[in-house]
N, C-alpha and C positions, 0 to 999 in steps of 0.2 A: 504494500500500500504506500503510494507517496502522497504526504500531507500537497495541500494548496500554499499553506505559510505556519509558518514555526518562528513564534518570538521566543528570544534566548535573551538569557544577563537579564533578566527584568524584576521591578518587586513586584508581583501581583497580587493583589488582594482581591479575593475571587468573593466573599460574602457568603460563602457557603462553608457553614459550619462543620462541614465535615475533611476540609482539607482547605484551611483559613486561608495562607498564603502558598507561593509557588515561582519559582525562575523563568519556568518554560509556558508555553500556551500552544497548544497544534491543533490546526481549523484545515476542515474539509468540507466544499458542499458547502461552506457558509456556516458550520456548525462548529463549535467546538468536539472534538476526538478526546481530549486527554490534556494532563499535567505533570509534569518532571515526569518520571518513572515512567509514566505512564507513553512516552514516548521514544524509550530507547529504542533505537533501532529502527526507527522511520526516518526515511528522506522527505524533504518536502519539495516545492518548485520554488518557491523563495524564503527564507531564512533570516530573518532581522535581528541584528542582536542590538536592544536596544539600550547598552552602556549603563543600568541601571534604573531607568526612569521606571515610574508608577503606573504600572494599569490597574484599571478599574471597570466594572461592569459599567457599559454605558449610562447615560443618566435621562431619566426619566423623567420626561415634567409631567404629573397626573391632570391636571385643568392648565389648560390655557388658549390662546383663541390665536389661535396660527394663522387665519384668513385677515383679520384682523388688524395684526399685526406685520402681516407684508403687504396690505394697502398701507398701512401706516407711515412703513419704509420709505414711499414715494410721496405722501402727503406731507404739507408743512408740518414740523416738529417744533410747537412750543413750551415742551417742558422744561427746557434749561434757561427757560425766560424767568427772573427773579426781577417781581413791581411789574405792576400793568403799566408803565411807560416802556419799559423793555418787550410787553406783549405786544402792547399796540403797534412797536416801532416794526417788527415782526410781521404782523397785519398789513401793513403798510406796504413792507416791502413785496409782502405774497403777492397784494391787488396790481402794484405796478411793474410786475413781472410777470407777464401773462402765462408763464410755464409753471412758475412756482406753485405746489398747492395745491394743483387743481387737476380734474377729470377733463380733459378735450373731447373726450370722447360722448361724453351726457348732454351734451346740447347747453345747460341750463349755466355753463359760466359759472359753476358753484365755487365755491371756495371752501376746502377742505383743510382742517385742521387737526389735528392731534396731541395729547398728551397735558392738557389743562389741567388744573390743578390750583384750586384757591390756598391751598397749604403755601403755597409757591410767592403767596402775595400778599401774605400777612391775615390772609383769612377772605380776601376781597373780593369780590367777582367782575367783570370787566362792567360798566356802564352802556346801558344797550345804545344810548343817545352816541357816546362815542364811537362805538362799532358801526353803527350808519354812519356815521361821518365819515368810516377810514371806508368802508366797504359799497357805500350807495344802492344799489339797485340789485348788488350781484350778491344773491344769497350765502349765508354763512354759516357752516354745521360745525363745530367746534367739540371734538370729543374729551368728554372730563375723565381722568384715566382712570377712575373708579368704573366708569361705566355705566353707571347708574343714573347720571346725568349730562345733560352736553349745553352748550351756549350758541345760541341763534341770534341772530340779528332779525329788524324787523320785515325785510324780504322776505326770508326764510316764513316766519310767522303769516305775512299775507298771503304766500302762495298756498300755505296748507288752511288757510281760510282760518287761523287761530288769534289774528293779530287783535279783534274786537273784546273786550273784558267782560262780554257777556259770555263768550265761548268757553262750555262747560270743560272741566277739568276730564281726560279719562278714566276710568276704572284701572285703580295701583299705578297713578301719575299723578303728575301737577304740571300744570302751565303758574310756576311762582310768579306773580303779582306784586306791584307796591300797593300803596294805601291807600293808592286814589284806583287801585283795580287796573293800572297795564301792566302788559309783561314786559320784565324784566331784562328777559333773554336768556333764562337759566330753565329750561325744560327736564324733569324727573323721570325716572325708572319710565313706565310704559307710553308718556307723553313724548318720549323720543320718536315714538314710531310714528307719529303725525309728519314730522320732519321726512322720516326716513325714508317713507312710503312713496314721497319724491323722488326719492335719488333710486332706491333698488326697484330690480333687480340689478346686481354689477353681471357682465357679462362674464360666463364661461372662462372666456379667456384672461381676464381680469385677474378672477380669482384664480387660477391654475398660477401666473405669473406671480399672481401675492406669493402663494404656498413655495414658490419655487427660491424667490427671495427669503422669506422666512426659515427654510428648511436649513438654506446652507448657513445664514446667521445659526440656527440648532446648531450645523452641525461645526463652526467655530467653538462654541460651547462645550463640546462634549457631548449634546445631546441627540443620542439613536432614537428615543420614541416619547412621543406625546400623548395626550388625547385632547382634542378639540371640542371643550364644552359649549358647544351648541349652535346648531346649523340649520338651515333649511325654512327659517322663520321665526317669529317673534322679533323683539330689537335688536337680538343679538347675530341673528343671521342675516346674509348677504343674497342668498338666489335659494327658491324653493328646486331647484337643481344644482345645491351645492356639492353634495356626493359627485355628482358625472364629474367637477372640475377637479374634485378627489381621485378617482379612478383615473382619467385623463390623464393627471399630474405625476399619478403613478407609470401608468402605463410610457409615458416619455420620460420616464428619468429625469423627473424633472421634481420628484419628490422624495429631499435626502433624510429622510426620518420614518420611522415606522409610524402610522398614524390610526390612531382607533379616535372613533368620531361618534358623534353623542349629540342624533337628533333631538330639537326641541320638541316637546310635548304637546306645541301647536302644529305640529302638521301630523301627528297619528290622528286616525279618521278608524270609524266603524268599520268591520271587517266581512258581516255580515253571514259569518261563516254558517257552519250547521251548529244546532242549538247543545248539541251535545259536547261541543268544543271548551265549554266554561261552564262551571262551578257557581260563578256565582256573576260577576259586573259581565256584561256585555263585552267584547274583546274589542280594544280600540289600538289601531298600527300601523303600519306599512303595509302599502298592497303585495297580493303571493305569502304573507302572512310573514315576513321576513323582522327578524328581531335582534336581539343582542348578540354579537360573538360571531354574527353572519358576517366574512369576509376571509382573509389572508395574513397570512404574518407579517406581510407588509402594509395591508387598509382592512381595516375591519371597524362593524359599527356597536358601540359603547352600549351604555343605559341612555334610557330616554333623561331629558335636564328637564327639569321644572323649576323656576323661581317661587318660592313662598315666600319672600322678602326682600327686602334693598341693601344699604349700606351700612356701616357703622360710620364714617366720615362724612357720608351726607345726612344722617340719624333718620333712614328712611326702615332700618332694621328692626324686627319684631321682636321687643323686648319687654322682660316679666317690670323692670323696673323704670322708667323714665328718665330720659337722658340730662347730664347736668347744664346742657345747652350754653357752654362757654359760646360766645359767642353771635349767639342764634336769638332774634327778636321775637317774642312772643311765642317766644316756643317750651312752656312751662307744659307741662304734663303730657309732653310727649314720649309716646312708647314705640311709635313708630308702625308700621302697619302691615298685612300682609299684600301681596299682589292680587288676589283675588279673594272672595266669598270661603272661607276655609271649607266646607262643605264640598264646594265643586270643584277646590281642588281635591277633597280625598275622591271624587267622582271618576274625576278625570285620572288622576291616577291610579286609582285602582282597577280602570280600565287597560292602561295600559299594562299592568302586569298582569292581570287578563290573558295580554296578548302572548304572554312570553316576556316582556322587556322588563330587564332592571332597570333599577331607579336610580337618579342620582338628583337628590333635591340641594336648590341653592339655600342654605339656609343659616343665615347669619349671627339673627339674635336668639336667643335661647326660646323665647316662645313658640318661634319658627322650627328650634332644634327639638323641641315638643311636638308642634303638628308632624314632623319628617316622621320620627320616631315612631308615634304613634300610627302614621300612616303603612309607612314598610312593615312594622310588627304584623297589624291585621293583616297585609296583604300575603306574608310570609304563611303566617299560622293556616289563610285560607286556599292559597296557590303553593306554596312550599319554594323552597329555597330556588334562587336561580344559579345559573352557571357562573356567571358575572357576579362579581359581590353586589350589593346594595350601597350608596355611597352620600354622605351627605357632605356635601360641595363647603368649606372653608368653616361649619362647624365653628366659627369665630367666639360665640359667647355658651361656653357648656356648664350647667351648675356641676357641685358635684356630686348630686344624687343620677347627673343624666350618664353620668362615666360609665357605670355598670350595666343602664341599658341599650346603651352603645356595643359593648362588647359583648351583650348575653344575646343578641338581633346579629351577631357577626356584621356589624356596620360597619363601611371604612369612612378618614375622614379627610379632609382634604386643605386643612391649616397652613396660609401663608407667610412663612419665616420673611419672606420679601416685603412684607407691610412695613416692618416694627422701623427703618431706616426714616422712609420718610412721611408715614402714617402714624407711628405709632405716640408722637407728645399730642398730636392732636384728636387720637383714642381714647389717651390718656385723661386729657379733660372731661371730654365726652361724658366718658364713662365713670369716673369718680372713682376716689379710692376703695370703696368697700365691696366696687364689682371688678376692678381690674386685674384681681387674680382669675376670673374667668375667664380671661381674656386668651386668645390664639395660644392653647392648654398643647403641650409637645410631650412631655417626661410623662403626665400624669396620665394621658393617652395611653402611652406604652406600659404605665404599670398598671393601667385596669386592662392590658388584654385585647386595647383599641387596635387595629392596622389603623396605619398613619402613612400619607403616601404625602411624599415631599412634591410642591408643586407651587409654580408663581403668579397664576391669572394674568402672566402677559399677556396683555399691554399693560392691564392695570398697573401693572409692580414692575419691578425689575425681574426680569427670567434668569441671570448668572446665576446657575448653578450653583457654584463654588461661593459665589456671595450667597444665596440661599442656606447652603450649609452652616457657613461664619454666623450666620445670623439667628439660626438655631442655636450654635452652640454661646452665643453672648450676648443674643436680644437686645441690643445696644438700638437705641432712635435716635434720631438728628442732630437732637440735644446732647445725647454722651449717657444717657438714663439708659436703667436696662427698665424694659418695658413687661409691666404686668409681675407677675410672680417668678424672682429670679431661678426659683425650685424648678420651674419648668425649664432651665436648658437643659439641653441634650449633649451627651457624650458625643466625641469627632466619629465615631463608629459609628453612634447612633443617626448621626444625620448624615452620613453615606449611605447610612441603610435608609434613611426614608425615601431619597432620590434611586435606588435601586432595587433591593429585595422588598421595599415597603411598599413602593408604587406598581410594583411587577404584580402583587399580589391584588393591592387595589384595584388593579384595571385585569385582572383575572388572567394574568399572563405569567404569573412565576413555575409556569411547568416548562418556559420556552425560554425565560430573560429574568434579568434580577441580579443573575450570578453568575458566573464564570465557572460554571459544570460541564463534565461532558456531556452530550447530549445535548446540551443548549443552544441559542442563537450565537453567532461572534460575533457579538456588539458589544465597543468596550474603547475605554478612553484612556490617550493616554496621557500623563500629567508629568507635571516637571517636578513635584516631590509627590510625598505622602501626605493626603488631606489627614490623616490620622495624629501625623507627629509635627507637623511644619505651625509654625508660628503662629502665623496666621494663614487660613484657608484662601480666603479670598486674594491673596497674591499671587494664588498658584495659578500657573498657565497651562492650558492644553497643549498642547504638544500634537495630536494626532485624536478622530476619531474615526473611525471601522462602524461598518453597518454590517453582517453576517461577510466578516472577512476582507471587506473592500473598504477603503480609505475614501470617507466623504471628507475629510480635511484633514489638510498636513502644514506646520505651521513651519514658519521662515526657520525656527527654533527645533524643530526635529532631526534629529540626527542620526539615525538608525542608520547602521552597517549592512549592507547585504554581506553574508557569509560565505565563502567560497563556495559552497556546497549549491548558495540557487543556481539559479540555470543562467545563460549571459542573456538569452529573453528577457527572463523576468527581469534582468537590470536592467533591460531599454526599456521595457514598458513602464516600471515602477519610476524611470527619469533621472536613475544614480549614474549613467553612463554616461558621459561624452559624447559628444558628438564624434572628437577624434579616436576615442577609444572605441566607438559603433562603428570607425568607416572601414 
């Protein structure tokens, strides 16, 4: 048998308990074969000795919005704008650059923005009077990196017929208002889709190009697979045929990351099957009856996403106790609310798992982590367990009586160490001191039993990995504060495992990825030390990462040896050769 490629001199830390670390790696077929020992006596076709640097099983972001985030890549980027004179000058420059910013292709001259953020400006939101001023006639969609909200100018407003203060609020949104009843230009959770409704669907090809820009940013990172919380509709999605630009994107090599994808729960529809197909809700999905888990080790589709709640930084989050509203005018007794009638959403979900589909609910405040809870429990006890875990999406405020029934329902949960940086002094107020040990819960997670999948809801947060880890392990925010209850960091071990055996299992995939076993995927990063030992985490650099064996990125910084023993092919094609040594 001759392996495909055989890393030598390495430290690997494979994550799998039963042979922790290892020098050697041999991949064939895309899969891992073996470790040390386990490889004497195999040739390969190429041979890397990689002078001691760190591999690791690839890293896994579990939520994040990849479509998203490579429209965003080509949209103006105002996040590192500190004071709305610095926004505006921004603004400015987009409208008088007719390339900058914008869609050429939509007809409507929009102006596309990205990355807002009132933390950014002392709390402040732009003045809509101003944004007409810089913007005039040419509509303005401005996404706030929460997500849960965005900023419009009054174009934008007129053309969805919302500009009038009579025009009613929608169901789990807000069109914010002053005092005298205009808007503002700060549109909430489901009042985005007025906006939105304008601009999508983005074409096929749009989004395939997003995904193709996003992937290879992944895969700078280190990171082999994702999952895509939520496609196909509601605000959060781009084209109700966003899958084709998925498979597409696959299918051209043009998607460097593994991807499982997590339709919204607004496009599952009645199935109308035979009546004997369910037990109890009426079965509600995809047409051909197609559900969780259905795809390839390269695209397959998630749990169905449902929102039951908003934010914590816009205090749109359903919470047992009221927020302390630093900042926020006339916002005394606010708990914040859910996105729909609690009822219909257990309706609606328990249709879909009806159908087959796990669940993964967004659910922020802890009242919301109560409806999840209680929702997945019954649907468990009545349809039984799925293939897929059951998952509630960022779990942000958990009492701690909800620990144990978290872990006795086999929940996972899906907690962003990437907030605490530059969310977390403004949680902090929020939230007060007698709830903010409940806050983004990591140690405590893992000692009741919880899976904990490390994950960044890029765009919202920052995706680096490697900062994701650091940020686990010292919860440090903007300010220099460790944020929330210092008990919950996590060990340098334990927050490599959330990014790979943690999130592998979240997303029902630790029988194929996770670890560095044979039999598994070779997908796996390689780093310029040890996240385990090295000072600080977030300094460490990639160096290379492998998708089942094949190099989606190799940094100016990698230095790997081909070993005498590869083939002189394999040195032309891998690009160690010379030209004068090829002729």
């Amino acid at each position: 048998m001759k392996l495909d490629l055989l890393l030598r001199n390495a430290d690997i830390i494979t994550m799998d308990p039963d042979h922790p670390v290892a020098g050697s790696l041999g991949i064939w077929q895309g899969r891992i074969v073996g470790l040390d020992h386990d490889l004497d006596g195999l040739d390969a076709v190429e041979v890397l000795d990689l002078g001691g640097a760190t591999v690791t099983p690839g890293f896994i972001d579990a939520h994040c919005h990849t479509t998203w985030f490579g429209l965003g890549l080509a949209e103006l980027d105002v996040s590192g704008a500190r004071g709305l004179e610095e926004l505006y000058g921004l603004l400015t420059g987009a409208v008088s650059d007719a390339g900058a910013g914008t869609n050429a292709d939509d007809g409507g001259g929009w102006l596309f923005a990205t990355g807002f953020s009132q933390t950014q400006h002392g709390g402040s939101f732009p003045d809509i009077a101003e944004l007409d001023r810089i913007t005039g006639e040419r509509p303005l969609f401005m996404r706030h990196n929460s997500g849960h909200m965005a900023v419009v100018n009054t174009a934008a407003l007129r053309l969805a017929g919302a500009e009038s203060p009579s025009f009613p609020d929608p169901d789990g949104g807000a069109i914010v208002r002053d005092a005298a009843g205009h808007p503002t230009g700060l549109v909430q959770e489901t009042a985005q889709e007025l906006i939105q409704q304008l601009i999508l669907p983005y074409s096929l090809e749009e989004i395939e190009a997003a995904l193709e820009r996003a992937t290879l940013y992944y895969a700078s990172e280190g990171i082999t697979s994702f999952t895509e919380a939520g496609v196909g509709g509601g605000w959060i999605g781009h084209s109700p045929a966003e899958l084709a630009a998925y498979q597409s994107a696959s299918a051209n090599g043009r998607l460097h990351a593994r991807a499982q994808v997590m339709p919204v729960l607004d496009v599952l529809h009645g199935l109308n099957g035979h009546s004997s197909d369910s037990v109890g809700a009426t079965p509600a999905g995809l047409d051909l009856g197609i559900t969780s888990g259905f795809g390839n080790d390269h695209l397959s589709l998630g749990p169905a996403k449902v929102f039951l709640d908003g934010s914590l930084l816009g205090e749109t989050a359903a919470v047992s106790h009221e927020f302390c509203s630093h900042g926020h005018k006339d916002n005394r007794g606010n708990t914040g609310y859910f996105q729909a009638d609690p009822a219909q959403l257990r309706e609606r979900i328990e249709a879909a798992y009806a159908a087959g589909w796990s669940i993964a609910a967004h659910a922020i405040g802890d009242r919301a982590v109560d409806l999840a809870v209680d929702i997945i429990t019954h649907c468990q006890a009545v349809y039984g367990q799925r293939r897929l875990p059951n998952r509630i999406e960022h779990a942000s405020m958990t009492r701690p009586e909800q620990l144990a029934r978290l872990a006795d329902a086999g929940i996972a949960v899906t907690p962003q160490a990437s907030f605490f940086r530059d969310g977390g002094d403004g949680m902090t107020a929020s939230l007060g001191p007698d709830r903010l040990p409940w806050a983004y819960r990591a140690a405590s997670f893992l000692e009741a039993g919880v899976v904990l999948a490390g994950s960044s809801d890029r765009p919202v947060a920052d995706g680096n990995v490697l900062r994701g880890m650091q940020a686990f392990v010292d919860r440090r925010t903007g300010s220099g504060a460790v944020f929330g209850n210092p008990a919950e960091r996590l060990t340098p071990h334990q927050a490599l495992a959330a990014y790979t055996s943690g999130a592998a299992a979240a997303t029902g995939s630790l029988g194929d990825k996770g670890t560095l076993s044979p039999g598994k995927l070779a997908d796996f990063a390689v780093l310029s030390a040890s996240p385990l030992t090295a000072p600080s985490i977030s300094e460490l650099q990639v160096l290379a990462t492998a998708v089942g064996g094949r190099f989606t990125y190799q940094s100016t910084h990698f230095h790997a040896e081909l070993s005498p023993e590869s083939s002189f092919a394999s040195r032309v094609s891998a690009g160690r050769v010379s030209a004068t040594q090829s002729s």
